[in-house]
N, C-alpha and C positions, 0 to 999 in steps of 0.2 A: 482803376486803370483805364485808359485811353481806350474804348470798343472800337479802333480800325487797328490799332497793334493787336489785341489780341486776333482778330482775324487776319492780321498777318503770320501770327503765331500758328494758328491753327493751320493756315495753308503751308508752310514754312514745316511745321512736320507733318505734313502727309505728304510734302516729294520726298524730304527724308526718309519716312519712310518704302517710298517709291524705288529710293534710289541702294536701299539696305545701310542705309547710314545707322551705324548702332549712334543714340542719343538721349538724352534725356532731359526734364524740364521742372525747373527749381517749383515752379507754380506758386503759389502764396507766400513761398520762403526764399525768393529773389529779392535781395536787397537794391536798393538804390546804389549805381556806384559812388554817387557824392560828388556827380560832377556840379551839378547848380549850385553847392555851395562851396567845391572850390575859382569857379568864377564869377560867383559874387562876396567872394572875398573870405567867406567864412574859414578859415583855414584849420580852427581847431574842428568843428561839424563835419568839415571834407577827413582831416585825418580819422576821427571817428568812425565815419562811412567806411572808408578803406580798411578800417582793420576789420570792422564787423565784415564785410562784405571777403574779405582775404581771408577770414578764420571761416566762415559758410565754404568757399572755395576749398580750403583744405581739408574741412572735415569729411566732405561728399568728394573727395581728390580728383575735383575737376580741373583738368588741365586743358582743355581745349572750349572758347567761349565763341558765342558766336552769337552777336549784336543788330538787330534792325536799323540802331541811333547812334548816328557819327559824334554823337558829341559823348556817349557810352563807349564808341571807339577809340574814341581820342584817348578819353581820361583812364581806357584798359591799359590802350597800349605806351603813353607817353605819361600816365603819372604812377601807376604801378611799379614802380618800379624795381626791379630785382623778385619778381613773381613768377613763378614756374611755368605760368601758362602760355596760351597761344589765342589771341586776339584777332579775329578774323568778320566784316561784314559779311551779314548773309548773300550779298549779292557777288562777292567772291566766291564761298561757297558753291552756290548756282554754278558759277563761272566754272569752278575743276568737275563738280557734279557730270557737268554735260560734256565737257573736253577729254572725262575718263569714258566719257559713255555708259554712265550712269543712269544719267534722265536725258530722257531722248523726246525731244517735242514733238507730240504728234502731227501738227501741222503749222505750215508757215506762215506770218503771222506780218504785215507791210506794218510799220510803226514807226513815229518819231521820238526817238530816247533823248531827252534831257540830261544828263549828268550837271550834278553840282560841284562847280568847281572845288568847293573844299571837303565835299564828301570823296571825288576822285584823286583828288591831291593825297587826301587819308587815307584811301586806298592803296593809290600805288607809292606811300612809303611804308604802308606793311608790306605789302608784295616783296618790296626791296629789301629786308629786317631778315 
């Protein structure tokens, strides 16, 4: 695995935790969702992925996922289709986290954010769902 996701991971549950967010973390037994080989074409390898990855999902009856990578976003929310759960980037999260008054930043912070157009397009057609 990638060493700056999982230090995304690791900081990602400790506001979680900060914020009393009950959650949990598949750790060695998170499946790939199959988005790289369903656009690269692989289509019977992607359906594969998706059931293994949909039967892990049902057996640990997790209904709420929550993704660092838009392209894990996409392929939850727009090729899953007819799946129980709820597909959310972590930077949504964040978003109600601190609008509930959850996590509260300790100090103010001058910065210039970037947004990617199609991670925020993917964004706000979850929001919209």
């Amino acid at each position: 695995f990638d060493a700056r996701a999982q230090g995304m991971a690791v900081s990602f549950s400790s506001l979680l935790k900060q914020a009393g967010t009950d959650f949990g973390v598949l750790g060695d037994k998170e499946p790939c969702c199959g988005d790289i080989a369903r656009v690269g074409g692989e289509q019977g390898l992607f359906q594969e992925k998706m059931e293994n990855c949909s039967e892990l999902l049902d057996k640990f009856s997790i209904s709420d996922i929550v993704t660092s990578s838009p392209h894990c976003f996409h392929t939850f929310a727009n090729e899953y289709r007819g799946s129980s759960f709820r597909v959310r980037h972590y930077s949504v999260v964040l978003k109600e986290l601190i609008a509930a008054g959850k996590l509260k930043p300790k100090k103010g912070m001058k910065a210039t954010v970037t947004y990617l157009p199609l991670l925020f397009a993917l964004m706000m057609f979850n929001s919209a769902a």
